[in-house]
N, CA, C and O of each residue as an XYZ file, in Angstrom:
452
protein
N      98.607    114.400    165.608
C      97.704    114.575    166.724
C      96.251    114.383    166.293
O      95.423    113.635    166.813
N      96.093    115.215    165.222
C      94.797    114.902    164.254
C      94.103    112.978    164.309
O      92.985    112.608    164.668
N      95.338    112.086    163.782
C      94.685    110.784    164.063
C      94.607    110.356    165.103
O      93.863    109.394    165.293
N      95.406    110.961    166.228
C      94.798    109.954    167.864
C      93.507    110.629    168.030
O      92.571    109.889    168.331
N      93.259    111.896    167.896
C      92.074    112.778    168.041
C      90.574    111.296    167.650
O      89.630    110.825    168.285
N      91.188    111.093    166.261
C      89.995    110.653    165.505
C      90.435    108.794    165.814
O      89.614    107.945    165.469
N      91.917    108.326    166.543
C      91.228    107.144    167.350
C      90.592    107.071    168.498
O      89.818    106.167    168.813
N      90.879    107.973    169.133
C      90.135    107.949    170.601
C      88.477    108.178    170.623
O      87.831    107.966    171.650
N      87.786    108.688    169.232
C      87.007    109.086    169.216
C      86.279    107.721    168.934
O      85.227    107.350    169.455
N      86.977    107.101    168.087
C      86.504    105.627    166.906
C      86.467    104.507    168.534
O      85.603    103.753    168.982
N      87.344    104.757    168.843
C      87.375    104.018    170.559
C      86.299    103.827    171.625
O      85.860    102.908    172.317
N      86.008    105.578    171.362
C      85.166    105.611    172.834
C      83.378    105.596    171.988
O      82.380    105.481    172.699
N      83.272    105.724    170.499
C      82.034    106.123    170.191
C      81.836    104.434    169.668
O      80.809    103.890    170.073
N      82.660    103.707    168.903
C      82.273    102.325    168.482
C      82.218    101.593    169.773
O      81.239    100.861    169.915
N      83.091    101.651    170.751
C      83.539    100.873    172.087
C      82.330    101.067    172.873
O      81.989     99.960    173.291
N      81.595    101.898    173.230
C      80.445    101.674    173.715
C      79.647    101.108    173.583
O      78.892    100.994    174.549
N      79.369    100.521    172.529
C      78.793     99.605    171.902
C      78.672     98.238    172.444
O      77.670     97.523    172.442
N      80.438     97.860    173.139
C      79.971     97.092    174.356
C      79.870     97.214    175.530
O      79.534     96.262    176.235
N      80.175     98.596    176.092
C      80.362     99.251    177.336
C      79.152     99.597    176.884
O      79.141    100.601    176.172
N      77.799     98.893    177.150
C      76.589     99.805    177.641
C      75.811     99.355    178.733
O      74.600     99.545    178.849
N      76.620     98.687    179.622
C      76.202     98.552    181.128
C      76.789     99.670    181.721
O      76.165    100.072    182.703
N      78.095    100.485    181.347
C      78.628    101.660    181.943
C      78.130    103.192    181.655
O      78.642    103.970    180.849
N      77.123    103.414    182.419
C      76.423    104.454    181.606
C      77.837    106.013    181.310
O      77.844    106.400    180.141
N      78.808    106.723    182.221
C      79.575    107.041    181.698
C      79.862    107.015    180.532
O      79.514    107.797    179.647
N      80.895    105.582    180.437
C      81.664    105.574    178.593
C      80.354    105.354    177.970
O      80.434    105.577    176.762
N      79.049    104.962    178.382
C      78.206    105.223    177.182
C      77.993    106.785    176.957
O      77.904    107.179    175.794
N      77.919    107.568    177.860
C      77.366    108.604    177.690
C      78.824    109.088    176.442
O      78.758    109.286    175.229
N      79.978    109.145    177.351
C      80.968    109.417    176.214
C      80.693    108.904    174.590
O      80.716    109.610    173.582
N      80.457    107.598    174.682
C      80.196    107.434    173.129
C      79.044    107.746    172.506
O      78.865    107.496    171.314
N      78.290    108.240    173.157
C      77.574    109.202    172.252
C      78.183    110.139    171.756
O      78.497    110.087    170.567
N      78.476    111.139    172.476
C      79.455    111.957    172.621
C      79.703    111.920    171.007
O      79.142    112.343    169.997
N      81.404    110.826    171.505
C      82.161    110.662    170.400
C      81.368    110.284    169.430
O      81.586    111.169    168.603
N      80.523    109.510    168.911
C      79.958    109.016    167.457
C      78.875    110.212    166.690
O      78.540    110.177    165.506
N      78.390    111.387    167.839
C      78.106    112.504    167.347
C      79.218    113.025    166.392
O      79.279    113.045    165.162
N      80.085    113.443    167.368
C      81.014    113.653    166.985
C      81.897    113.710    165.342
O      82.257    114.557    164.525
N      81.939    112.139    165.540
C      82.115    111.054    164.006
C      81.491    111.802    163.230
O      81.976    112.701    162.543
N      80.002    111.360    163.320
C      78.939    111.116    162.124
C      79.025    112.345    161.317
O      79.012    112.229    160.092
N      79.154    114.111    162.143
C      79.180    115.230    161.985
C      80.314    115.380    161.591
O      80.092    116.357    160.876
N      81.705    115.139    161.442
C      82.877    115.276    161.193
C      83.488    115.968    159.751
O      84.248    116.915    159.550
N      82.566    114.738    158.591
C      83.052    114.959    157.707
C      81.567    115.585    156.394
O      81.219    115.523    155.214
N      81.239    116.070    157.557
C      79.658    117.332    156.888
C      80.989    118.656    156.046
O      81.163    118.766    154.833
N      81.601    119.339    156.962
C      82.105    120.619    156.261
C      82.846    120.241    155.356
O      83.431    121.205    154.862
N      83.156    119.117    154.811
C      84.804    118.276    153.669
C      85.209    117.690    154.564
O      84.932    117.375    155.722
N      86.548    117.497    153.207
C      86.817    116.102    153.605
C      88.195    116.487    154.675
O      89.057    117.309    154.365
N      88.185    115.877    155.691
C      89.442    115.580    156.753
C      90.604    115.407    156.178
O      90.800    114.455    155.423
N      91.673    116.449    156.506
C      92.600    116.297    155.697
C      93.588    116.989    156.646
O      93.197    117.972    157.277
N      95.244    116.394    156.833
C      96.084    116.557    157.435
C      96.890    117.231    156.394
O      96.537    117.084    155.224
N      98.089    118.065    156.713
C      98.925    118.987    155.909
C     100.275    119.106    156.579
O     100.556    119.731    157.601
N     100.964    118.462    155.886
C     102.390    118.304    156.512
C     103.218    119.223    155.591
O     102.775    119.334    154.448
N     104.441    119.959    155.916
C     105.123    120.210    155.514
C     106.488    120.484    155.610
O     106.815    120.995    156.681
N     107.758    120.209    154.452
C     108.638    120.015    155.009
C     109.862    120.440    154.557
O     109.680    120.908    153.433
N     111.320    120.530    154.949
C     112.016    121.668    154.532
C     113.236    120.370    154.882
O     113.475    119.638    155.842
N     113.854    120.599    153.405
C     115.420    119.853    153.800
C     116.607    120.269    152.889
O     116.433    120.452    151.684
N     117.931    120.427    153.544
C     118.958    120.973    152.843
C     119.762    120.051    153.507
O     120.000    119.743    154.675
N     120.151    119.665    152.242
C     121.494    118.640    152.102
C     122.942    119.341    151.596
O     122.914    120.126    150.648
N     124.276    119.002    152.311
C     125.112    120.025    151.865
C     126.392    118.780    151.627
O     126.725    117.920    152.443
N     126.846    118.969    150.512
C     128.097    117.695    150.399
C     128.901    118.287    149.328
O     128.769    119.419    148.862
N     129.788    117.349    148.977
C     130.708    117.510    147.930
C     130.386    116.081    146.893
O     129.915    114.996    147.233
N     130.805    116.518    145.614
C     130.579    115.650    145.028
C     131.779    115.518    143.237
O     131.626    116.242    142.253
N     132.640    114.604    143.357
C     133.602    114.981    142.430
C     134.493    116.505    142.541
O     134.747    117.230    141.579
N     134.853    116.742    143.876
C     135.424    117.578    144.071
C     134.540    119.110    144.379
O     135.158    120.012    144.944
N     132.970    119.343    143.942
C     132.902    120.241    143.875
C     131.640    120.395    144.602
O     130.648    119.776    144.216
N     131.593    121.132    145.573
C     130.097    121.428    146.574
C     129.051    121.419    146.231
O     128.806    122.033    145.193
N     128.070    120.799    146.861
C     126.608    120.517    146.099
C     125.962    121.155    147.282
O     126.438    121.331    148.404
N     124.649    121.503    146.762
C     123.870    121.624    147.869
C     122.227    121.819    147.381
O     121.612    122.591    146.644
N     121.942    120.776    148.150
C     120.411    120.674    147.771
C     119.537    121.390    148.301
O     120.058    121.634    149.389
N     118.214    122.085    148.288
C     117.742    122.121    149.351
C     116.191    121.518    148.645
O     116.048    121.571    147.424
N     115.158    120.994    149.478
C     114.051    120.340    148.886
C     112.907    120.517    149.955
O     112.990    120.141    151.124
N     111.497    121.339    149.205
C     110.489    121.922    150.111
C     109.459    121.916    149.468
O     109.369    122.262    148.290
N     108.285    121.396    150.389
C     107.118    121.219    149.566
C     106.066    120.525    150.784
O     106.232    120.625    152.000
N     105.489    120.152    150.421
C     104.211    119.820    151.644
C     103.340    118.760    151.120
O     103.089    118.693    149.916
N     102.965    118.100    151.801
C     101.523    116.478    151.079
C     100.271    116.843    152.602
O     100.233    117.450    153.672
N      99.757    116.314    152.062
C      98.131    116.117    152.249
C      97.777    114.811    152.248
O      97.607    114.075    151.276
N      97.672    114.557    153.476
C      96.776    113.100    153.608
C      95.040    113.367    153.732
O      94.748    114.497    154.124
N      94.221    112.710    153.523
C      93.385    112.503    153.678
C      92.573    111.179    154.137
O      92.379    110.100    153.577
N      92.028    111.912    155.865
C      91.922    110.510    156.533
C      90.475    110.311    155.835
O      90.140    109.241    155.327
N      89.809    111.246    155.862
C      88.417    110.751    155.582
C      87.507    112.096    154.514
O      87.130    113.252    154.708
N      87.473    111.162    153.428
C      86.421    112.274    152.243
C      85.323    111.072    151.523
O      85.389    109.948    151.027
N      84.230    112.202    151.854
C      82.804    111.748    151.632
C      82.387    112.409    150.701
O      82.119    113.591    150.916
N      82.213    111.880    149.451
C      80.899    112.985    148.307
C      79.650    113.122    149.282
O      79.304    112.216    150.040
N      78.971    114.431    149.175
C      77.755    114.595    149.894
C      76.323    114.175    148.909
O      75.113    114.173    149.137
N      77.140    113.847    147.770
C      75.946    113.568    147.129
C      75.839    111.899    146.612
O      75.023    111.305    145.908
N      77.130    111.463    147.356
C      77.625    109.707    147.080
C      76.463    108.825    148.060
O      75.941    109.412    149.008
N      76.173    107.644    147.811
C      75.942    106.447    148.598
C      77.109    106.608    149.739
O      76.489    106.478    150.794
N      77.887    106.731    149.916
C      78.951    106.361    150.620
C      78.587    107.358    152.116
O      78.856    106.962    153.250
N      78.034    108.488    151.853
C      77.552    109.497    152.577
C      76.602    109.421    153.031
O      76.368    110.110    154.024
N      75.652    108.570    152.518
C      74.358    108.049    153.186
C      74.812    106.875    154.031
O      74.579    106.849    155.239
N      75.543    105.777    153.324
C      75.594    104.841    154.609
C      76.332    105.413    155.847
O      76.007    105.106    156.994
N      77.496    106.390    155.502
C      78.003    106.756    156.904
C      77.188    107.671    157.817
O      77.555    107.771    158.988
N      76.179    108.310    157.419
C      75.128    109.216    158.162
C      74.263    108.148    158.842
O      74.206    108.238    160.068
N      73.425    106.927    158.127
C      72.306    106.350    158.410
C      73.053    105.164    159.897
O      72.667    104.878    161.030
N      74.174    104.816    159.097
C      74.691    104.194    160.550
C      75.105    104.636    161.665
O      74.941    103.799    162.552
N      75.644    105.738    162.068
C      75.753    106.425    162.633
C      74.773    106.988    163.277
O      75.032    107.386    164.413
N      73.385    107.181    162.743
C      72.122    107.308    163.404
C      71.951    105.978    164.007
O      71.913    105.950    165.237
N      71.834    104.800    163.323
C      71.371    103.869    164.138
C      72.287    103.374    165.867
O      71.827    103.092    166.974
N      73.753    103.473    165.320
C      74.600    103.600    166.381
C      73.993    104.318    167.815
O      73.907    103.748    168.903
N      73.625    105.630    167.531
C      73.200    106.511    168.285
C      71.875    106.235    168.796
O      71.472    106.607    169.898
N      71.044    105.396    167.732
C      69.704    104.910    168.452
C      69.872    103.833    169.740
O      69.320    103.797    170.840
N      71.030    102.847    169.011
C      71.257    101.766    170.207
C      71.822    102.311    171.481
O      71.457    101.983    172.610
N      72.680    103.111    171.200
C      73.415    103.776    172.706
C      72.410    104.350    173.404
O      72.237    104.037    174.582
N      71.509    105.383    172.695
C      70.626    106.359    173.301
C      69.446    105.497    174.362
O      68.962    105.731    175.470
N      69.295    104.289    173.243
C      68.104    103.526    174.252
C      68.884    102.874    175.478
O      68.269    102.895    176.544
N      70.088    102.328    175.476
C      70.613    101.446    176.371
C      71.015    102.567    177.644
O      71.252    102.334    178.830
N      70.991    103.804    176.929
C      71.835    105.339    178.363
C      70.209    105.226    179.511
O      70.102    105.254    180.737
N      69.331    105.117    178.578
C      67.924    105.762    179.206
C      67.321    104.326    179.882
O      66.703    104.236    180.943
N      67.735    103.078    178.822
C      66.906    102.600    180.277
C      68.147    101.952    181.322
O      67.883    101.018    182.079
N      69.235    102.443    181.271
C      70.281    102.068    182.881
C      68.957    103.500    183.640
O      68.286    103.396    184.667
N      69.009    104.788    182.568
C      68.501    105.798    183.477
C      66.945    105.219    184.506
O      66.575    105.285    185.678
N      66.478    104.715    183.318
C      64.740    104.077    183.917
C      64.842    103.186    185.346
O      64.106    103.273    186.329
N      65.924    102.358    185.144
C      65.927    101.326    185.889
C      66.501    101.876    187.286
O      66.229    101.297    188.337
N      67.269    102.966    187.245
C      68.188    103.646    188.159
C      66.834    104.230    188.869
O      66.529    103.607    189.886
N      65.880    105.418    188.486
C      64.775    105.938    188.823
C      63.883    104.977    189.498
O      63.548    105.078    190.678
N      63.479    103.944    188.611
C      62.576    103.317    189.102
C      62.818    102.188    190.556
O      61.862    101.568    191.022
């Protein structure tokens, strides 16, 4: 659920980008690319699965039975805060937000005026 969360977000906050005659999904992708940019400030994004299996058979006559439990960790998205990698995803993400922000305000200007 975690990755539709974070496609719908990549959707509606990059996708505005050409939806900025629709002030709505623009307003949404602000929204969402706030969203983004702030995401991976507290660590890194990380999913936690875990899982439980018992296998029960025979084998050369004599009953086996497995059982096997343990858990993985994906990680959709980790940023050093002190990496390059953390600056370009902050600085673009500002600029993102500059282009949307100007294109929300002047549908707003033009609407007013």
């Amino acid at each position: 659920m975690y990755i539709v969360f974070f496609a719908i977000l990549a959707v509606l906050g990059y996708g505005s980008l050409f939806w900025r005659d629709k002030p709505l999904l623009l307003l949404l992708g602000i929204i969402a690319t706030t969203v983004l940019m702030l995401a991976p400030l507290d660590g890194p994004v990380v999913i936690s699965t875990e899982f439980d299996s018992n296998w029960l058979g025979t084998e050369q006559g004599t009953a086996t039975d497995l059982d096997r439990t343990g858990s993985d960790d994906w990680v959709i998205l980790a940023l050093d805060p002190d990496g390059w990698d953390f600056q370009v995803w902050l600085w673009l993400h500002v600029a993102i937000l500059i282009i949307q922000s100007v294109s929300f305000f002047g549908i707003l200007m033009r609407a007013v005026a």
